[in-house]
N, C-alpha and C positions, 0 to 999 in steps of 0.2 A: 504494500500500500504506500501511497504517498505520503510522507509527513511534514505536509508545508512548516515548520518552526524549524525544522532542517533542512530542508531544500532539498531532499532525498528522498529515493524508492527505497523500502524497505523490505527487507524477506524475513519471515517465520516457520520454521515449521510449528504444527500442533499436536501434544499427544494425545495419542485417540482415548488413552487408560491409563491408568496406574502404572509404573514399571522402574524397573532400575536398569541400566545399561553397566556394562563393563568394559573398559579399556585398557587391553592388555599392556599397550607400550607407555601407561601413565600411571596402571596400578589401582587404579582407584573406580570406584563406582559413583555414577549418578542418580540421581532418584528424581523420577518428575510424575508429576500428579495429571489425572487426566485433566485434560482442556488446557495444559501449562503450555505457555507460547515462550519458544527458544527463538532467541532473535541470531538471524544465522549472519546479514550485514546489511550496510548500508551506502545505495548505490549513489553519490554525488555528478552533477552535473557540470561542467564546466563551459567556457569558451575558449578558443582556441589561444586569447589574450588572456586570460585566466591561466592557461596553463603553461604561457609560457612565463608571465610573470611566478608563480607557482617554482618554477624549474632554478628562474634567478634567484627565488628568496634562499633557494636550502644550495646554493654554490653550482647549478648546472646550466649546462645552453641546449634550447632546442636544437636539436639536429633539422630533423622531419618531422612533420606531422603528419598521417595517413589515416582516412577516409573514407566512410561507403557515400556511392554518387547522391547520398538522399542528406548526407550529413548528421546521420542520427548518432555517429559515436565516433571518436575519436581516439588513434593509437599514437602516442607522442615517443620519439626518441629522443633521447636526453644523454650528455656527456660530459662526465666532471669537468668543471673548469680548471686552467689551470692557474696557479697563482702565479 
């Protein structure tokens, strides 16, 4: 769902029941109640000046920016700067 106060799509899964999950490579178990919503992330939007200001704040340069011909997402390449 959308969550206009983030500017972001959001995803969940829901559990259908009661249950505990096990995860062998962390040891530990979880336990979720049914109808408990696991928020899995959160998808932000940018422009294409957003992201390349984005790239200069944390020390990088756009290389590329790459496209589908409708413009609905964007794939950025970025490459440390050098001092």
């Amino acid at each position: 769902f959308y969550n206009p106060s983030l500017g972001a799509m959001e995803s969940h899964i829901i559990s259908m029941h009661d249950q505990q999950i096990y995860i062998a490579a962390l040891g530990k178990y979880f336990y979720f109640n049914q109808y408990e919503a696991l928020h899995l992330e959160s998808s932000f939007k940018f422009t294409e000046q957003e992201i390349k200001q984005l790239a200069l704040n944390i020390g990088y340069k756009t290389q590329a920016l790459f496209t589908d011909t409708k413009k609905h997402f964007i794939d950025a390449l970025w490459q440390v700067q050098k001092s």
